[in-house]
C-alpha positions as MATLAB code, in Angstrom:
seq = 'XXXXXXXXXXXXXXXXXXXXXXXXXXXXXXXXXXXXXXXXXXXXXXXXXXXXXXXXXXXXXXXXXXXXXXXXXXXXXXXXXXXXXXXXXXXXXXXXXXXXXXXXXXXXXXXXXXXXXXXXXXXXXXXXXXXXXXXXXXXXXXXXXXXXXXXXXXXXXXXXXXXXXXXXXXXXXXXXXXXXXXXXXXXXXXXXXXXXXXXXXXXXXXXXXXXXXXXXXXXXXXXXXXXXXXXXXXXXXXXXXXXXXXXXXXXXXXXXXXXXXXXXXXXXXXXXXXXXXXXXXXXXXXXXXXXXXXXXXXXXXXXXXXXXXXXXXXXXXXXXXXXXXXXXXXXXXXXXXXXXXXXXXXXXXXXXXXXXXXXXXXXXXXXXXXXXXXXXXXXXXXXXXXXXXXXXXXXXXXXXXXXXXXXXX';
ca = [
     -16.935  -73.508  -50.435;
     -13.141  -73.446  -50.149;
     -11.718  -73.699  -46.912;
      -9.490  -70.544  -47.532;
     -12.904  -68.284  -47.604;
     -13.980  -69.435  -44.733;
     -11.314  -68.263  -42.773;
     -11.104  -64.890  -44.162;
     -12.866  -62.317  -41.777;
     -14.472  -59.187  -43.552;
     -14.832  -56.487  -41.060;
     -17.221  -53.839  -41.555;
     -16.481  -49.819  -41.380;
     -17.440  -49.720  -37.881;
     -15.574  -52.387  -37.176;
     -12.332  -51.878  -38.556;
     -12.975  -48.126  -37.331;
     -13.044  -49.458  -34.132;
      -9.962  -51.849  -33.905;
      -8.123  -49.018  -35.223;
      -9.377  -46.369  -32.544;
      -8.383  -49.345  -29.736;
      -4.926  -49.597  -31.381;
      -4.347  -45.603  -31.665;
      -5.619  -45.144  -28.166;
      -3.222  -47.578  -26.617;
      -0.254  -46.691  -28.162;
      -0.593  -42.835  -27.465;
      -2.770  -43.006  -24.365;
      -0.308  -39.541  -23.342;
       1.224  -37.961  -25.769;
       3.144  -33.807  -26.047;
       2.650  -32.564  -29.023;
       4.481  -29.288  -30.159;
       3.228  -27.288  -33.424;
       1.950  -24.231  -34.525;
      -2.004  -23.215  -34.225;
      -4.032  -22.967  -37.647;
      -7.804  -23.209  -38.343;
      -8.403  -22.345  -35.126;
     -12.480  -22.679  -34.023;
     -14.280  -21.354  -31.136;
     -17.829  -22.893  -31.306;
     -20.645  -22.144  -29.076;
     -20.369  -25.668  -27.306;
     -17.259  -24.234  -25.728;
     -15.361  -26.650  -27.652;
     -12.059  -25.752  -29.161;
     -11.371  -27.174  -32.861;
      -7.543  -26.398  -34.336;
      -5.215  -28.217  -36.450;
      -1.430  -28.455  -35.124;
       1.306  -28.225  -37.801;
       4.736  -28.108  -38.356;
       7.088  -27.665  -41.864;
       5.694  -31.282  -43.467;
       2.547  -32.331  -41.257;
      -1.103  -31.779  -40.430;
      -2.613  -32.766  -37.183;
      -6.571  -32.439  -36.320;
      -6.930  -31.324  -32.818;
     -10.035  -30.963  -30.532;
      -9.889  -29.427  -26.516;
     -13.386  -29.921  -24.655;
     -14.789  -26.683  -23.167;
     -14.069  -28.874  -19.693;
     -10.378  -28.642  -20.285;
      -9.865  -25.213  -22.016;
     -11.894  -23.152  -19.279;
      -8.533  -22.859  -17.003;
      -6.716  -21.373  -20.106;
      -5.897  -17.917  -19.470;
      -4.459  -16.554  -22.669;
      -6.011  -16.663  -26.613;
      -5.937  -19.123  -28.774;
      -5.162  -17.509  -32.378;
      -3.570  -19.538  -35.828;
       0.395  -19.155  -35.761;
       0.610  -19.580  -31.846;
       3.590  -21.831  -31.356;
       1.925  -24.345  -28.305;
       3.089  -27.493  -26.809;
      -0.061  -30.014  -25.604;
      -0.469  -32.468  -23.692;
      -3.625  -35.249  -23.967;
      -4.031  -38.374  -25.878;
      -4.416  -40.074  -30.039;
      -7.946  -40.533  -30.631;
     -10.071  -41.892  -33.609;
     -13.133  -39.768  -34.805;
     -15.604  -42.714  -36.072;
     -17.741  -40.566  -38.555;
     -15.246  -39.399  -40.587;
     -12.117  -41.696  -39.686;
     -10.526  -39.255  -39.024;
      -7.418  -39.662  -35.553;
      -6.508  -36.378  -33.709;
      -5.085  -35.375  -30.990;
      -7.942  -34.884  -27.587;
      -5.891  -31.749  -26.022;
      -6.390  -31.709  -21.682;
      -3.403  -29.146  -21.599;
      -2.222  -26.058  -23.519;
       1.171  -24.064  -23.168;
       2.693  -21.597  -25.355;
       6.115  -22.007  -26.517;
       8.972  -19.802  -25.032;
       6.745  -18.004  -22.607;
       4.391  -18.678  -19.446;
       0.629  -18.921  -20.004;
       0.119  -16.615  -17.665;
       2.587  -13.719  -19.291;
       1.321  -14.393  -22.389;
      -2.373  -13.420  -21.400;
      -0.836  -10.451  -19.741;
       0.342   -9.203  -23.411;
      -2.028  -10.159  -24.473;
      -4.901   -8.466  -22.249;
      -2.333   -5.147  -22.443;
      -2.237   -4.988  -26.139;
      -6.105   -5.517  -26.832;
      -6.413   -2.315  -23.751;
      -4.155   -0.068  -25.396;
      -5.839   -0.570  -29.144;
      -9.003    0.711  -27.088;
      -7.504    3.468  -25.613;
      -7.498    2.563  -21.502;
      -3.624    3.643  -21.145;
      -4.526    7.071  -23.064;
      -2.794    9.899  -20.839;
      -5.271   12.106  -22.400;
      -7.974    9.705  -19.979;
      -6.454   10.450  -16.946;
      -8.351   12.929  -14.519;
      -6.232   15.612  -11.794;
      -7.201   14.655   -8.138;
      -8.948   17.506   -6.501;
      -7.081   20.430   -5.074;
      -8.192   18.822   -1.723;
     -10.015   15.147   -0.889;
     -11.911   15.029    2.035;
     -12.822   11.774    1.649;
     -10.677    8.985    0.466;
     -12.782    5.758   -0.368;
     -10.296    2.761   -0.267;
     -10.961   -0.939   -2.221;
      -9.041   -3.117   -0.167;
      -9.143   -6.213    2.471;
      -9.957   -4.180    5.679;
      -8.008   -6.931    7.677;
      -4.942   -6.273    5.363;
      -1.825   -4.481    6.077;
      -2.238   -2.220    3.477;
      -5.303   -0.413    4.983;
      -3.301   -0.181    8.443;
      -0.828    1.849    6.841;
      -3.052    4.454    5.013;
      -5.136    5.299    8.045;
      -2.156    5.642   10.396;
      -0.745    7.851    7.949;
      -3.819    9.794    7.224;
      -4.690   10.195   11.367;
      -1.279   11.636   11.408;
      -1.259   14.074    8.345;
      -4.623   14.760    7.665;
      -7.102   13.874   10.375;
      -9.598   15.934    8.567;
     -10.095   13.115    5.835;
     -13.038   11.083    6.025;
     -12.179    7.636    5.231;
     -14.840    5.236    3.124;
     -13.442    1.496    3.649;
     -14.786   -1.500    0.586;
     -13.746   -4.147    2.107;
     -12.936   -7.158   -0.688;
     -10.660  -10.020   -1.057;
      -7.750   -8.396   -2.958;
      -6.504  -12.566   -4.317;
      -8.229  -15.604   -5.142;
     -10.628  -16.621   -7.685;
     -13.615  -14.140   -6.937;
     -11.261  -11.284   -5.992;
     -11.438   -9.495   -9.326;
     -14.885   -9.326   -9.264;
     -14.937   -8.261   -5.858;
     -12.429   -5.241   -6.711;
     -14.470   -4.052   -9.686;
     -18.180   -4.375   -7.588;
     -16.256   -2.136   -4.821;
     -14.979    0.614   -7.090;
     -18.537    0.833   -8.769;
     -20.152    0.705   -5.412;
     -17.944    4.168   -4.634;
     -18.784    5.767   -7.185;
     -22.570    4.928   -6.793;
     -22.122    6.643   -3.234;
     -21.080    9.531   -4.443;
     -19.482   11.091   -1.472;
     -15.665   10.211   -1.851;
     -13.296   12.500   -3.576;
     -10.411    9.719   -4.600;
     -10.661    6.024   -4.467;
      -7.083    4.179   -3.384;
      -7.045    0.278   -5.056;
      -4.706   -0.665   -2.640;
      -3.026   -4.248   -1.215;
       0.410   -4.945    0.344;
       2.632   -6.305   -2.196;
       3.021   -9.752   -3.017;
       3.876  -12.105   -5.823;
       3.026  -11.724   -9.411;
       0.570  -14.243   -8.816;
      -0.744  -12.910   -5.783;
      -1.032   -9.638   -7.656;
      -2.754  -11.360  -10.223;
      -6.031   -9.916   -9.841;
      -5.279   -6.281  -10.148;
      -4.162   -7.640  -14.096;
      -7.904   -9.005  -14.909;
      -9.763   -7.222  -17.523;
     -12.984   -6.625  -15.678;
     -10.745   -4.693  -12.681;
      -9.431   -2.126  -15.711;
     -12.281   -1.559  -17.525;
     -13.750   -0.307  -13.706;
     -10.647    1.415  -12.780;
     -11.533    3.349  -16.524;
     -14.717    3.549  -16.355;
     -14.656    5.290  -12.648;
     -16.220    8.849  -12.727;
     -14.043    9.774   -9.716;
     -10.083    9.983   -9.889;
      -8.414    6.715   -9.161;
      -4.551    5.601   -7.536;
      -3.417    2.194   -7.647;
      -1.656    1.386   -4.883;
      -1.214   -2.093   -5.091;
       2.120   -2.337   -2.895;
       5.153   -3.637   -5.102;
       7.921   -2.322   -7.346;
       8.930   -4.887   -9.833;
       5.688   -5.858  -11.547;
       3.350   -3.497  -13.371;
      -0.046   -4.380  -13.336;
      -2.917   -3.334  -15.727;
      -4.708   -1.562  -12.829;
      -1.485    0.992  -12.720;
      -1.555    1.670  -15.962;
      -5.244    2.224  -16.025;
      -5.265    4.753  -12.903;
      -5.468    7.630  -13.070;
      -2.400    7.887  -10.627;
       0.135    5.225   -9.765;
       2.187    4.810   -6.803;
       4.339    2.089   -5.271;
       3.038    1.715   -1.959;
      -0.381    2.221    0.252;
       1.767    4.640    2.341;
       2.803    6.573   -0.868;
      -0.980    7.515   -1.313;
      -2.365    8.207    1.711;
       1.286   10.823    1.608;
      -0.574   12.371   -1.682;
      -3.249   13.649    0.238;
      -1.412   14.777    3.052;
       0.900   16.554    0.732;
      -2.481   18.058   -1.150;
      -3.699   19.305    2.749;
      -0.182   21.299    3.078;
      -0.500   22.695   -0.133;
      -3.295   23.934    0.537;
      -3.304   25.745    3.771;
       0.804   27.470    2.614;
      -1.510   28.849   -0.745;
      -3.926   30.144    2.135;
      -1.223   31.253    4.183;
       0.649   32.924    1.153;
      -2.992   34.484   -0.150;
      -3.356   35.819    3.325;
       0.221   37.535    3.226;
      -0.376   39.121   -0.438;
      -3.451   40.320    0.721;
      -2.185   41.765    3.947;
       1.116   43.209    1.113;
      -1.493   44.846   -1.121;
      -3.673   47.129    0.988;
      -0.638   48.338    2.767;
       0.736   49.167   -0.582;
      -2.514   50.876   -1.750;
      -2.849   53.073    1.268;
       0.799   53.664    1.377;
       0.305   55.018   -2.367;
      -2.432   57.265   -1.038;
      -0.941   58.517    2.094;
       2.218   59.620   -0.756;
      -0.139   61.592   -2.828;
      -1.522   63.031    0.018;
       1.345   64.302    1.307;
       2.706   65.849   -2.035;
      -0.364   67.522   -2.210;
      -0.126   68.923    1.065;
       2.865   71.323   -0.669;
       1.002   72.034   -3.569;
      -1.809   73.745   -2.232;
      -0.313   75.629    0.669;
      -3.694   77.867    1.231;
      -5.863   75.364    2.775;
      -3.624   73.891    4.796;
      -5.467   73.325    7.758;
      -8.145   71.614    5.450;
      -5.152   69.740    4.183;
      -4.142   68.304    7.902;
      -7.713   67.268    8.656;
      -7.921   64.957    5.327;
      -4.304   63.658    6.265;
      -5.814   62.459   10.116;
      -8.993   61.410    8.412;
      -6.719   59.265    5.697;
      -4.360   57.977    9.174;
      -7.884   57.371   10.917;
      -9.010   55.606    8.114;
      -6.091   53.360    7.470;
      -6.293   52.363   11.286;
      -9.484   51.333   10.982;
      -9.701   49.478    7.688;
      -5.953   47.267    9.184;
      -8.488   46.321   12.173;
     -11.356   45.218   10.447;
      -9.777   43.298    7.482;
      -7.760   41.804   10.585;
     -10.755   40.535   12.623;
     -12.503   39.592    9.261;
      -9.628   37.125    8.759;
      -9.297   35.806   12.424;
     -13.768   34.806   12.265;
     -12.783   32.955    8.905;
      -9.527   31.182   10.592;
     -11.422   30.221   13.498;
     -14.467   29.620   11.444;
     -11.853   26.882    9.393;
     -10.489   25.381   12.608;
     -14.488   24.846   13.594;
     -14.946   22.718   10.460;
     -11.664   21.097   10.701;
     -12.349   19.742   14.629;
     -15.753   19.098   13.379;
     -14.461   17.606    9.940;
     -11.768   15.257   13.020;
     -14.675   14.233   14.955;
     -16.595   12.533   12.293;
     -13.398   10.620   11.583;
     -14.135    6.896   11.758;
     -11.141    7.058   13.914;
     -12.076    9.558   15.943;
     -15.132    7.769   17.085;
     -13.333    4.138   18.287;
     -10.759    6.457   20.041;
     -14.106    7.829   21.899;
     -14.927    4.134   23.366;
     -17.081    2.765   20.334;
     -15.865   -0.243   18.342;
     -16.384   -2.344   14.868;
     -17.047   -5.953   14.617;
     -16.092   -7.562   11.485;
     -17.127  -11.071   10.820;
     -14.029  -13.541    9.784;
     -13.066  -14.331    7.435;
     -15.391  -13.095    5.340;
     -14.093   -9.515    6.374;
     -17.797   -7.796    6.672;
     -18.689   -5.030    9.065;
     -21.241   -6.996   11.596;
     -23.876   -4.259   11.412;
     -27.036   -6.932   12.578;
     -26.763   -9.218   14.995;
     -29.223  -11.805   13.296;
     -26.796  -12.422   11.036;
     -24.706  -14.273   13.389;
     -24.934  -17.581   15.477;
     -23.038  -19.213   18.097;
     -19.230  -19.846   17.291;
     -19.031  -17.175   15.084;
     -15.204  -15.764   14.977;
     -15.414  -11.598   15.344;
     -12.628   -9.343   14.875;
     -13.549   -6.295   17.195;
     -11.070   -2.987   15.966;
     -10.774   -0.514   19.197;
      -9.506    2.901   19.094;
      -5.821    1.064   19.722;
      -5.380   -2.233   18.559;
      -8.130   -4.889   18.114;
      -8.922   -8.394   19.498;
     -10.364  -11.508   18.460;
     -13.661  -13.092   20.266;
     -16.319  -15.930   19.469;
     -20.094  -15.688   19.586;
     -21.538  -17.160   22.665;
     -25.194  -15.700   22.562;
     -26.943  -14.266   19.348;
     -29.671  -11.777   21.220;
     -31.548  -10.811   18.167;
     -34.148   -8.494   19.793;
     -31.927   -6.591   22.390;
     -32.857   -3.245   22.324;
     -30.453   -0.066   22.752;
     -30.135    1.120   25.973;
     -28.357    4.372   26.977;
     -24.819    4.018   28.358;
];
């Protein structure tokens, strides 16, 4: 045999597949890539397929479902994207690509993008539709608020509501208005309102922040509750630059907690001036009507000069009359005010804030911001936050006394 053949290596297809892969890989261990999105593939694996191109090449690309599950916005052929990840070799059909870890979209933030996109899939469905959007009653006697009950934003609306309208009976969901779980927790507490039944309005409220800390008010599953709520809805998520989806789902939007615990204050003083004007029209149209009568009387008083006498005695039986129907629609009204200041002081003494201002208290376990309503459910070192009738304070648990029973203070 010649001594040239015996040199010569043949590889096989593996083989050579596989020095090639090891060359690839090293060269373009990282690697950004910038192209536009075609053939895009969603498979049930979770795995992303796509091919990246530009005006005069082709690039296979492939993003494992544990690297695409942090990607916020959609994926869709003609998306101009910039990745980042590494050259690979695909031994079956030797085929290189490029193994995607991270996705951005050209010219805009990842995050804005899903924004638009989120908004423009909403309004093809109809969410924004004015035509949606439900009146708050005339009067809400109980506000049920979805909102961190350690935040600064539920501060405000019940200082506001003690002040204007201590009537209102006040329904607090506690949740964690930012963080991972917080949409979810926004959407559970607006359905578990509406499963209760007894509210009038529910406020989605927080106090302000950063787009990002805002960020969970713009999650699909928090619209599509704030939609599909049968009772009317205000988003009061607490800024003034950024509109999120939950505003323009609402049913009312305003800027600020404050600004909607003010709506139903404002509601309360409509209300009692159209009772106070009703009362004054009423009071204007019997005096008219017996005015009007007492006229015709007296006119026909000169027409029929004959029984005058007769005459005299149907004129003091008209004054006597007139006297006594003034009196009765008067005390009629004054049982029905004081009947309404009854229910209102009655309506003020149910008040959750009526009651700590009467020596109770409520212990909420931190930081998971739950009402403490059984003691086995604590244990020793547990941080409370106890809420008085003026201010609050912060304790640990030093005995858990699980079978206490109520005693009579």
């Amino acid at each position: 045999m010649p001594e040239d053949k015996k040199a010569k290596h043949i590889y096989s297809v593996s083989e050579i597949t596989q020095e090639i892969k090891l060359i690839l890989e090293g060269a373009f261990s990282t690697v950004w890539v910038e192209g536009e999105i075609s053939n895009f593939k969603a498979y049930e694996s979770g795995h992303f397929y796509f091919s990246l191109k530009d005006e005069s090449a082709l690039l296979s690309a492939v993003m494992f479902s544990r690297a695409n599950k942090e990607v916020k916005f959609k994926i869709e052929d003609g998306l101009k994207v910039v990745c980042f990840g590494s050259i690979g070799l695909y031994g079956p059909r030797g085929q290189y690509q490029l193994i995607v870890e991270k996705i951005e979209p050209k010219g805009i933030g990842a995050q804005q993008l899903a924004f638009e996109q989120l908004k423009k899939k909403l309004v093809k469905e109809g969410l924004f539709d004015p035509g949606h959007k439900r009146a708050l009653a005339p009067m809400p006697f109980c506000a049920g608020i979805v909102t961190s009950a350690s935040g600064a934003a539920v501060r405000d609306i019940l200082q506001i509501l003690k002040k204007g309208a201590p009537c209102v009976d006040v329904v607090i969901r506690s949740v964690r208005v930012q963080g991972e779980s917080a949409a979810k927790e926004i959407a559970q507490g607006i359905l578990d309102l509406n499963e209760f039944k007894k509210v009038d309005v529910i406020i989605i409220s927080r106090g302000g922040g950063s787009i990002e800390d805002l960020w969970s008010f713009n999650e699909e599953i928090v619209a599509r509750a704030v939609y599909n709520s049968r009772i009317p809805t205000i988003s009061a998520v607490g800024h003034q630059i950024n509109i999120t989806l939950c505003d323009l789902v609402a049913d009312l939007f305003v800027e600020t907690p404050s600004a909607a615990a003010k709506i139903i204050v404002d509601k309360k003083n409509v209300l009692l001036n159209q009772i106070d004007a009703d009362k004054q029209d009423f009071f204007s149209s019997i005096s008219q009507i017996l005015y009007s009568l007492n006229k015709n009387l007296i006119a026909l008083k000169h027409m029929l000069k004959s029984p005058l006498d007769r005459l005299l005695e149907k004129q003091q039986q008209l004054d006597e009359f007139k006297a006594g129907l003034v009196s009765n629609i008067r005390h009629y009204l004054n049982i029905h005010q004081e009947r309404a200041r009854g229910l209102i002081e009655k309506l003020e003494a149910l008040s959750p804030l009526a009651i700590l201002a009467r020596g109770y208290s409520l212990s909420i376990a931190m930081p998971q911001g739950m009402v403490v309503k059984d003691s086995a459910r604590l244990k020793k070192g547990d941080l409370i936050k106890t809420i008085l009738g003026r201010g609050a304070f912060l304790s640990s648990v030093q005995e858990v006394m699980k079978n206490e029973r109520k005693t009579g203070l």
